[in-house]
N, C-alpha and C positions, 0 to 999 in steps of 0.2 A: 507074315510079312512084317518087318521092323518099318516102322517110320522114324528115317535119321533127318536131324534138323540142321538148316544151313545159316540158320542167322544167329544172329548175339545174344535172342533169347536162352532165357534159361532149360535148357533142358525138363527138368523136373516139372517146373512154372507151365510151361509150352506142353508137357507131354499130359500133366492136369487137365490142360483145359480141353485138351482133343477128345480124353475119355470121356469129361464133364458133358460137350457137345453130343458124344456120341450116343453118350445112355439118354441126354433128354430127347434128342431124335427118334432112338428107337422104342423109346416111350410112346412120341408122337404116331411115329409109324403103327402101333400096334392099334394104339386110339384109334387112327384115321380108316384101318383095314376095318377093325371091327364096325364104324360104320359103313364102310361100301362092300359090307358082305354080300347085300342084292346084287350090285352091281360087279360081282367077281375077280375084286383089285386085290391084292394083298401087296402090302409093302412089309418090309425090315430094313434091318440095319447090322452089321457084322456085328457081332459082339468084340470089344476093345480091350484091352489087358493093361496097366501100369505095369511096366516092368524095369528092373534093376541089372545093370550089367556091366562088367568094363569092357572100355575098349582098347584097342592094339597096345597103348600106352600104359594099361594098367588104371588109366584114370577111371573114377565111378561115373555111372553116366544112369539116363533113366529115359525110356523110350514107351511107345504103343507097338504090343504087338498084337496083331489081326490075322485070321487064315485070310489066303489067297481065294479071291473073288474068280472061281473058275463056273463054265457053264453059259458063258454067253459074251457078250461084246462089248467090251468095257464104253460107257459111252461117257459125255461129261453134258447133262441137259441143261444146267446155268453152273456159272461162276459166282463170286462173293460180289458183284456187282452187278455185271450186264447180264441182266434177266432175261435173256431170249430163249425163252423155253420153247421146246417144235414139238412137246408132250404135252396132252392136254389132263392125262391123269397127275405128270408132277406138278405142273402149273398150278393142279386144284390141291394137290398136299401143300404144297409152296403158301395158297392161299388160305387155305384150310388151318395149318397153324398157328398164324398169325390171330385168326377167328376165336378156335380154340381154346387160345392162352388169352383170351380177353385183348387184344393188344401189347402184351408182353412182350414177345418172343414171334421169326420168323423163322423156320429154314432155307436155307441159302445153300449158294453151291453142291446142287445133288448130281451126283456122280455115283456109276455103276453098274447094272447089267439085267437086262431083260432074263430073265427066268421062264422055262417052262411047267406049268405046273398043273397036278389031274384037277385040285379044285378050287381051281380059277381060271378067270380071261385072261386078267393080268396080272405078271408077278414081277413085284422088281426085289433087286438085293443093292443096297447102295452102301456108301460109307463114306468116312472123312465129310464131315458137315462141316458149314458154317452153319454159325446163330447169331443172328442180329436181333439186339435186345437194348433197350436204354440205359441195362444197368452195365456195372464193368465188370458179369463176367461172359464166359467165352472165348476170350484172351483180344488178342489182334486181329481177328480178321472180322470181328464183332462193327460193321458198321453202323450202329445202331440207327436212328432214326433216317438218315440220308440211305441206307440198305433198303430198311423197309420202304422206304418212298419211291427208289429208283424202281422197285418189283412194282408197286401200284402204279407207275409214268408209264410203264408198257403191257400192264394186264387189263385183257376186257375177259370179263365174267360169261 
């Protein structure tokens, strides 16, 4: 799957920061599993590509490309703001990150699909992160400190 961009952003700039997002995520994801191996959760993250290409016009262009997330129901548990998570295990990744990374860095907007899997209760496969972080990267959808805050006004532990 290509992700093509609709705003003024730079392509190249824009397509950085989605892989950048996407490897520390599935960084996280890997961390977070390996702790609730008791508990039978396994998370990931697609693996993400920079790639180079033109388009109709011959212009260069430079995009993410991702396999197709097949095998269950694409779902969206939060968005890059309104944290209303109805997952109790993304909630605790959600939360769990932030912990993590010292206060660093959150994950945001997890989007993606329940998996069935022989060894585990739970399996998710998600992709396209947000990461709310204080510094400036991540690109735009980075809301840093007001991100992290709006997830803490609606999470009880």
């Amino acid at each position: 799957v290509h992700q093509k961009y609709i705003d003024n952003i730079d392509d190249e700039i824009r397509s950085k920061f989605d892989v950048q997002a996407q490897t520390v995520a599935a960084f996280l994801a890997r961390e977070f599993s390996k702790k609730s191996v008791e508990w039978g959760i396994k998370l990931r993250y697609l693996k993400t590509s920079l790639v180079h290409f033109k388009d109709k016009e011959g212009r260069k262009r430079v995009g993410v490309l991702e396999r197709l997330l097949e095998g269950g129901d694409f779902e969206r548990w939060t968005n890059n703001f309104q944290h209303s998570v109805n997952n109790p295990t993304v909630e605790a990744f959600i939360h769990w990150s932030h912990e993590f990374t010292n206060g660093f860095l959150m994950i945001a907007d997890v989007q993606g699909i329940s998996v069935e899997s022989a060894d585990s209760k739970e399996s998710y496969i998600f992709t396209d992160p947000s990461i709310h972080c204080e510094q400036r990267e991540f690109g735009s959808t980075n809301l840093k400190k007001a991100g992290i805050q709006a997830f803490f006004d609606r999470h009880v532990c």
